[in-house]
C-alpha positions in Angstrom: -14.9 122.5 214.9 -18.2 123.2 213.7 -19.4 127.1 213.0 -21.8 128.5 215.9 -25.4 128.0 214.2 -27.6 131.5 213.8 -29.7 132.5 215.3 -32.9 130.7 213.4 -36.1 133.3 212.1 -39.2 132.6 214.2 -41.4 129.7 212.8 -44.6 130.6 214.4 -44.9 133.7 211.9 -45.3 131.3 209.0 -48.3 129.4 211.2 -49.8 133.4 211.7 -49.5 134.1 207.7 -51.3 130.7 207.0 -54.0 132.0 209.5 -54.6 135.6 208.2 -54.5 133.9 204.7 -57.6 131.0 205.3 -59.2 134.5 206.9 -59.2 136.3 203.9 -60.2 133.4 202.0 -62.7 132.9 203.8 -64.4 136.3 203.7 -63.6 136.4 200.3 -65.4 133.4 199.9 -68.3 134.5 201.9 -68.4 137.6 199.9 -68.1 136.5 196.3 -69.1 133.1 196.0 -73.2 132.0 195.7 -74.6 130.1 198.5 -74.8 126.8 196.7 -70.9 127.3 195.8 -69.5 127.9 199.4 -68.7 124.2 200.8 -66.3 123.7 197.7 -65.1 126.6 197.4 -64.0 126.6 201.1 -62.4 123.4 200.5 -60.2 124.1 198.0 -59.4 127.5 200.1 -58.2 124.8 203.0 -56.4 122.4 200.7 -54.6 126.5 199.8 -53.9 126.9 203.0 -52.5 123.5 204.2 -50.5 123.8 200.6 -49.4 127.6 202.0 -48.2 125.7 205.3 -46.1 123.3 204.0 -44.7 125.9 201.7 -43.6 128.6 204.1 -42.7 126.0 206.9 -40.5 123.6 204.3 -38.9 127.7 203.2 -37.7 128.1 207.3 -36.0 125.1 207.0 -36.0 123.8 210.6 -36.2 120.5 211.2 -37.3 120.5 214.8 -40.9 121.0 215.3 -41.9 121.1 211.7 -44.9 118.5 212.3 -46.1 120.3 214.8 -46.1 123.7 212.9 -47.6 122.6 210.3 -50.4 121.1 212.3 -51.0 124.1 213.8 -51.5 125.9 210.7 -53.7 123.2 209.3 -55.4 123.1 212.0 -55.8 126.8 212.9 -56.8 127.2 208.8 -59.7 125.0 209.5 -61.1 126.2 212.8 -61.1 130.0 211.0 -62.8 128.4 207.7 -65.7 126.7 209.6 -66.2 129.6 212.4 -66.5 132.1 209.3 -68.5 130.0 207.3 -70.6 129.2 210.3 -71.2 132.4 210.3 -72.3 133.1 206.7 -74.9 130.3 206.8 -76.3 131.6 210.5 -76.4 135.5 208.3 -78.4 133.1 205.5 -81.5 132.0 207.9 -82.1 135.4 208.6 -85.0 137.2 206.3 -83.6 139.9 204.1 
């Protein structure tokens, strides 16, 4: 007879940490880096973040659904990059 399995830790806060994370990143990018800079510098914040995904997702160790959570992190990472940054070069057309 097998043991009973535990009760496994919720996956979904690993796809929330990569999310606050590429938010952060983001601002901080915003914030800190010169205009001409941003587009790399936010790309190397997403390949961070998908890096952060697999990271914490391969660290719950759960097999079922781990394509799908990391999608969702990716994903997620990407749509917060580009509304934030979309919003730093709308900020930019507008006269100081």
């Amino acid at each position: 007879m097998s043991e009973p399995a535990l009760a496994p830790r919720n996956a979904l806060g690993g796809v929330v940490i990569v999310w606050v994370a590429a938010l952060i990143a983001a601002l901080a990018i915003g914030i800190f880096v010169p205009e001409e800079w941003r587009v790399q510098w936010l790309l190397v914040g997403f390949g961070a973040a998908v890096l952060l995904s697999f990271a914490l997702q391969l660290g719950y160790a759960q097999t079922k659904g781990f394509t799908f959570r990391v999608a969702a992190s990716a994903i997620g990472a990407l749509l917060l990059l580009g509304v934030v940054s979309a919003a730093f070069g709308l900020a930019a057309l507008i006269p100081a």
